[in-house]
C-alpha positions in Angstrom: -29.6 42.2 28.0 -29.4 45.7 27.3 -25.5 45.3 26.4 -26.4 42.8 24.1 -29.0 44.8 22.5 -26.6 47.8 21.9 -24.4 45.1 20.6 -26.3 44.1 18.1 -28.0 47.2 17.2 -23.9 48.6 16.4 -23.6 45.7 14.7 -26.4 45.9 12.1 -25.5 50.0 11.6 -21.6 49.2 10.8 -23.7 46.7 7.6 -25.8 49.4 6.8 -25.4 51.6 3.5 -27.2 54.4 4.7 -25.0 54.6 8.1 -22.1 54.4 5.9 -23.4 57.3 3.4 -24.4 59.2 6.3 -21.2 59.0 7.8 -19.3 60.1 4.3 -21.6 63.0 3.5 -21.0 64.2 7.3 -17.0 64.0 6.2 -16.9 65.2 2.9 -15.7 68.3 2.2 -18.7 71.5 0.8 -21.4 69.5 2.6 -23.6 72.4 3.0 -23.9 72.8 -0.9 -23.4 69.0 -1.6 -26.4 68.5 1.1 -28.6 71.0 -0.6 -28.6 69.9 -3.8 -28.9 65.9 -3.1 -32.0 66.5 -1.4 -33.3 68.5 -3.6 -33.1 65.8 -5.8 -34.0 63.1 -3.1 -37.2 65.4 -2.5 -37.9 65.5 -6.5 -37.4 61.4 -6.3 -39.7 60.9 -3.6 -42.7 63.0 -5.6 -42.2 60.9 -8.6 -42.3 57.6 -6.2 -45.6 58.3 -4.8 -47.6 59.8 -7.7 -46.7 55.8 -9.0 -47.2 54.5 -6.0 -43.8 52.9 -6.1 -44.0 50.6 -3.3 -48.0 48.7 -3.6 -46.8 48.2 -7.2 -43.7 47.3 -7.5 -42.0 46.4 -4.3 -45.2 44.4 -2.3 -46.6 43.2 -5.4 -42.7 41.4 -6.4 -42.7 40.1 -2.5 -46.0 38.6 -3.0 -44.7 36.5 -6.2 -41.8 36.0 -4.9 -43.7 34.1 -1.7 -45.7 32.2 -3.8 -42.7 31.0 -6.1 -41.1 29.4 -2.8 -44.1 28.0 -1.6 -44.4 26.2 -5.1 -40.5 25.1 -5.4 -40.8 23.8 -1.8 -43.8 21.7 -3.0 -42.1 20.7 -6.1 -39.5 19.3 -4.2 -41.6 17.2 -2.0 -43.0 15.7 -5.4 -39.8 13.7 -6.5 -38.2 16.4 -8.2 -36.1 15.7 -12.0 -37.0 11.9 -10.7 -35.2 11.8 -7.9 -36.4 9.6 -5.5 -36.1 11.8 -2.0 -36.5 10.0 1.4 -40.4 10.8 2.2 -40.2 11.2 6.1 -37.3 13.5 6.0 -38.6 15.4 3.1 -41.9 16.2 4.9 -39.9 17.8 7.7 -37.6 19.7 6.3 -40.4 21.2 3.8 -43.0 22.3 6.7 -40.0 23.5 8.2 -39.2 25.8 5.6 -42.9 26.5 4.6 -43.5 27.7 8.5 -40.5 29.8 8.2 -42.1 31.5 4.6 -45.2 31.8 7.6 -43.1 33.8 9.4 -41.7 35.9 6.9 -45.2 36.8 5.6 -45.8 37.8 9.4 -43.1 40.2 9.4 -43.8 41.8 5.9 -47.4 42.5 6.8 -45.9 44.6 10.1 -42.5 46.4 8.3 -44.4 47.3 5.2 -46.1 49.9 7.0 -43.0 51.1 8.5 -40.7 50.8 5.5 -42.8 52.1 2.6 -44.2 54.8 4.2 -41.6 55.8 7.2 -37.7 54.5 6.2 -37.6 54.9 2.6 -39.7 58.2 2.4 -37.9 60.3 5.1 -34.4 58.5 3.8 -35.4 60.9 0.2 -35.2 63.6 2.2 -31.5 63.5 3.4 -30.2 63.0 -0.3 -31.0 61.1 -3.0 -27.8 59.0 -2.4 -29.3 58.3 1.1 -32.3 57.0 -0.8 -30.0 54.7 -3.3 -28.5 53.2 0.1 -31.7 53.0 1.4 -32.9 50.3 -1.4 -29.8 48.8 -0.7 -30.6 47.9 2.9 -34.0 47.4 1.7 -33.5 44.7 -0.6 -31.4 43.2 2.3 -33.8 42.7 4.7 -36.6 41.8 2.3 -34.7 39.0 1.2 -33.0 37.8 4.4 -35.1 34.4 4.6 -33.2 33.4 1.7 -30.2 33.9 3.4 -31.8 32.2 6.2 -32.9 29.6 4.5 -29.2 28.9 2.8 -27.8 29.0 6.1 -30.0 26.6 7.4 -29.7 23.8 4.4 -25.8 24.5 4.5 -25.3 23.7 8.0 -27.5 20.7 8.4 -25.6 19.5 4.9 -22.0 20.2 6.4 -22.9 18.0 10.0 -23.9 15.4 7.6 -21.1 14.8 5.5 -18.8 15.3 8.4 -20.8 12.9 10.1 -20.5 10.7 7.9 -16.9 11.2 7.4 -16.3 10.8 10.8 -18.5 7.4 10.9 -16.5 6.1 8.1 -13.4 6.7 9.4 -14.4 4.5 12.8 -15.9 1.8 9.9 -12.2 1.2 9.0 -11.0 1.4 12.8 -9.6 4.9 12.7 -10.5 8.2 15.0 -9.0 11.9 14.5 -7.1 13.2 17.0 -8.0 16.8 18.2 -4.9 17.2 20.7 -2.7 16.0 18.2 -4.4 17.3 15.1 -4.1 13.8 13.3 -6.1 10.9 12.2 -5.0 7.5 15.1 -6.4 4.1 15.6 -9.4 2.7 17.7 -10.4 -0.5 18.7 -13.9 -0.8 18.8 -15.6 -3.8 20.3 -18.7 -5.4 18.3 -21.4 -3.1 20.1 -20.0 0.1 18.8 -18.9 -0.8 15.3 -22.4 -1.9 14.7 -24.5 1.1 15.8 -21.8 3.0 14.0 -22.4 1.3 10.8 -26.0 1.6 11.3 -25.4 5.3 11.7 -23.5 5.6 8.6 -26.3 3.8 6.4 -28.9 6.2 7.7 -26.6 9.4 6.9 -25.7 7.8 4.0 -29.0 7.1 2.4 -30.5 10.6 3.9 -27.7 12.6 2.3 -29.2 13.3 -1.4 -32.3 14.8 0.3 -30.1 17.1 2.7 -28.1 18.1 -0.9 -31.2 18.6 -2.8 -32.3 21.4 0.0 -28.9 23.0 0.3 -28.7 22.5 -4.5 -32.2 24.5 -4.4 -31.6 27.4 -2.0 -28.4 27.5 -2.1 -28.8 29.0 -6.3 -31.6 30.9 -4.4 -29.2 33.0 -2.3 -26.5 33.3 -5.2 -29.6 34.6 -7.6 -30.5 37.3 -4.6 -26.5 38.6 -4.6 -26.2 38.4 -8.3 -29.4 40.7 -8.4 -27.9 42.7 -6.2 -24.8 43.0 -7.5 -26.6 44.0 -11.3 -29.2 46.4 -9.9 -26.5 48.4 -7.6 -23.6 48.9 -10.1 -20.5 49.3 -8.7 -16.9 50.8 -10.3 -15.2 47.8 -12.1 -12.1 47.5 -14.0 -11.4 44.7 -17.1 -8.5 42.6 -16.8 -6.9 43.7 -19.9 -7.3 47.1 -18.4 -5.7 46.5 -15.8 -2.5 44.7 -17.7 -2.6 47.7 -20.6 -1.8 49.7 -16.9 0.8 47.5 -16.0 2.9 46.8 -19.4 2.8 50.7 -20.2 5.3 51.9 -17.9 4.5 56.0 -18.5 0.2 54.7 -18.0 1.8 53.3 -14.2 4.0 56.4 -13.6 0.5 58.5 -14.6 -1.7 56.5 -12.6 -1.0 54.6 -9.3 -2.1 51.4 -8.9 -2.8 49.1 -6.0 -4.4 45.7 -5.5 -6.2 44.7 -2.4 -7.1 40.8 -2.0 -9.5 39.9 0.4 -9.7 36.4 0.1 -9.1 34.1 3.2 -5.3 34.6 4.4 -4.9 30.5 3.8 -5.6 30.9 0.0 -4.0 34.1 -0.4 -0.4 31.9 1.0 -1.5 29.3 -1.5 -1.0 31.7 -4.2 -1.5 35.2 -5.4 -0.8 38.7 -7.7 2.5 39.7 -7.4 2.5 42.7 -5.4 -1.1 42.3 -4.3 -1.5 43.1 -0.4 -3.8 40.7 1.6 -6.6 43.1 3.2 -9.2 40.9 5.9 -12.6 41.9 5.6 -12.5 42.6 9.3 -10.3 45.4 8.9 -13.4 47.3 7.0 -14.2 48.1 10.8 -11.3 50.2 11.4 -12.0 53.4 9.5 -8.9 55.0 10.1 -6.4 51.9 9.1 -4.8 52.0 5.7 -2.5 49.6 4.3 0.9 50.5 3.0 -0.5 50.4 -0.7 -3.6 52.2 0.5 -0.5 55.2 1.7 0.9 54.4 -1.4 -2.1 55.2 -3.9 -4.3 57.6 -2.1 -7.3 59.2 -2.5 -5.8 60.1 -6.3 -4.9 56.2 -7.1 -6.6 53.4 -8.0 -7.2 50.3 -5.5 -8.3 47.1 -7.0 -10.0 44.7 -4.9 -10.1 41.3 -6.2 -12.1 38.3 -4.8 -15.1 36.7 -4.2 -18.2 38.7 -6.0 -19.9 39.6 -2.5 -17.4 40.0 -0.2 -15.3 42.7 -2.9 -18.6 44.4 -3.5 -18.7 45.3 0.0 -15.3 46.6 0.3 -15.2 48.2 -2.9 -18.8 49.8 -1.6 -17.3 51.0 1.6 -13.6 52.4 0.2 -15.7 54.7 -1.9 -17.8 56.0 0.5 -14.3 57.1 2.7 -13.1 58.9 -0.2 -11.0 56.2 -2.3 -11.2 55.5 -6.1 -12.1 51.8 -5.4 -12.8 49.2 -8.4 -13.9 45.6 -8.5 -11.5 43.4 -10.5 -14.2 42.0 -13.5 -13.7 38.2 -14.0 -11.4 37.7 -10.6 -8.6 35.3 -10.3 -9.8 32.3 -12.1 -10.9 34.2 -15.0 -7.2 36.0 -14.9 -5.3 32.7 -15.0 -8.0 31.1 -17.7 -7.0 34.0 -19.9 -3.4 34.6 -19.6 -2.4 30.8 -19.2 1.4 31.6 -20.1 2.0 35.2 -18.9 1.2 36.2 -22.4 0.0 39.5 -23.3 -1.1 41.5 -26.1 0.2 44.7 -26.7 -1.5 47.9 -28.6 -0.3 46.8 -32.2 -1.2 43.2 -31.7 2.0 41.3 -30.9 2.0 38.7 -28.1 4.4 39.9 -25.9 6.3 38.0 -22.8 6.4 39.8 -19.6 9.2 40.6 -17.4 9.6 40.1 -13.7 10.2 44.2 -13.3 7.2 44.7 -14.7 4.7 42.4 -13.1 3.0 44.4 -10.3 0.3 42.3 -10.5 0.2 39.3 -13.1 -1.0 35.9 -12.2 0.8 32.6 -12.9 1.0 29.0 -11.0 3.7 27.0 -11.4 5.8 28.1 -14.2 3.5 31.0 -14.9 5.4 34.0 -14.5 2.3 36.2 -13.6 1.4 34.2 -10.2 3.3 33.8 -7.2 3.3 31.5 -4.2 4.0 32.9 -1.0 7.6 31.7 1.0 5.3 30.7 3.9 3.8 28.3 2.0 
């Protein structure tokens, strides 16, 4: 029990901004002047927060709306919401299941408000006023974790349901998948089991658009708390057409390294991806000391772009910077990339479309035929 307790406890400070900007200002190089002067600000910060009384007026009083918001969306959608006719018995359930849970979370507000207006954000002003920044980071995390919750909950019950149902369908039409031999073979079924299968498949079937209305409503929920997020806590971010004005201008590369890190999943990154992009997993964030052989490359004096999805490259980006590398998030991402540059076509200074060449695409997108985009040989 205690193992799993210092388990998880590790866990939660390897998330945390503040362990992370603890651990940078402890590495950084002049930390006794650098330490000085950030709480000196942090300190200056903190008066300003109290004489406005920061926290009753802005922070609880938001939480408060924000509770009563949910309780009225979740009792929208038990009214037939936009006309949609929701199954009545399911709906019920699923809404006091989530209202109980907003319970809950009142329950722990009315305890860590104490501890967190008054305790962890006051005394994080006093180690720096970076500390405090990474402090309304974590914050806003765990102030908003029942909408994670509550997205995690409406996704899972709506994946088992369509693979449920995908499953059931399959044995409709006399077929079974095949974990041992990762295929799709046939069943016979005798009458017994083909009925209470179809009768399983109607129920899922007919239960579905209520399951997809839940996981519609808070799924947006959780992507509105990350875009927030992601707006209020700027990070360093780079254009696209910055980054090919870099690339085409061969004495702007030789004066400025360049790198690009993708961290999407490694079974899209073999489906396609920047030429001479490096696949970095998320999982090795964990290894402080681990560097890639663009990371080498670059430097603390380079530029490393990590592209992918707006959350996940936020993170990274986040946590390169705090070790000391010139990170930036790739604005617009991949899509955006191969929306914009359909052909490989580029603009140069005076105006002119101009064609790329193969020598000079370090990182261009392309599918296909698109010169600026490669598939991977394992693929």
């Amino acid at each position: 029990m205690l193992y799993q307790l210092i388990l998880l406890i590790t866990s939660v400070a390897k998330c945390s901004a503040v362990v992370s900007r603890l651990q940078c200002k402890w590495r950084g190089s002049c930390r006794t002047q650098r330490q000085i002067l950030d709480s000196v600000l942090g300190v200056i910060v903190w008066k300003e927060l109290t004489e406005v009384d920061f926290f009753s007026d802005y922070i609880w009083d938001g939480l408060s709306m924000m509770i009563t918001n949910l309780e009225e969306l979740i009792h929208w959608l038990t009214t037939y919401p936009a006309g949609l006719k929701l199954n009545s018995h399911l709906n019920a359930i699923l809404s006091q299941f989530f209202v109980y849970h907003i319970y809950l979370w009142q329950t722990y507000l009315s305890v860590a408000s104490v501890y967190i207006g008054f305790g962890f954000i006051s005394l994080s002003c006093f180690f720096g006023l970076s500390v405090f920044f990474a402090a309304l980071s974590d914050l806003l995390r765990l102030l908003t974790v029942h909408i994670y919750c509550f997205h995690i909950y409406a996704f899972k019950l709506a994946t088992l349901s369509v693979m449920s149902i995908k499953s059931l369908w399959r044995l409709f039409r006399g077929r079974k998948y095949n974990p041992l031999r990762q295929r799709v073979d046939s069943v016979k079924l005798d009458t017994r089991q083909l009925f209470i299968a179809t009768l399983f498949f109607i129920i899922l079937l007919f239960l579905l658009p209520t399951i997809l209305v839940y996981f519609f409503v808070f799924s947006s929920a959780a992507i509105c708390v990350c875009t927030f997020m992601f707006i209020a806590i700027p990070l360093p971010n780079i254009s696209i057409d910055r980054v090919v004005a870099i690339l085409v201008d061969e004495k702007a590369l030789l004066s400025k390294s360049l790198a690009i890190l993708d961290i999407r999943p490694e079974e899209q990154f073999v489906k396609g991806h920047i030429i001479g992009a490096e696949h970095y997993p998320r999982i090795l964030l964990n290894r402080e000391n681990y560097e890639t052989q663009s990371m080498k490359r670059v430097g603390t004096q380079g530029t490393l772009v990590v592209c992918g999805q707006i959350y996940g490259a936020s993170q990274v980006v986040s946590t390169l910077c705090d070790r000391g590398y010139n990170a930036v998030l790739l604005r617009g991402d991949l899509d955006n990339w191969r929306h914009k540059y359909p052909e490989g076509l580029l603009t140069a200074a005076n105006g002119r479309p101009v064609k790329l060449e193969l020598s000079k695409l370090a990182a261009q997108l392309a599918v296909n035929r698109k010169p600026a985009f490669e598939r991977s040989k394992l693929h």
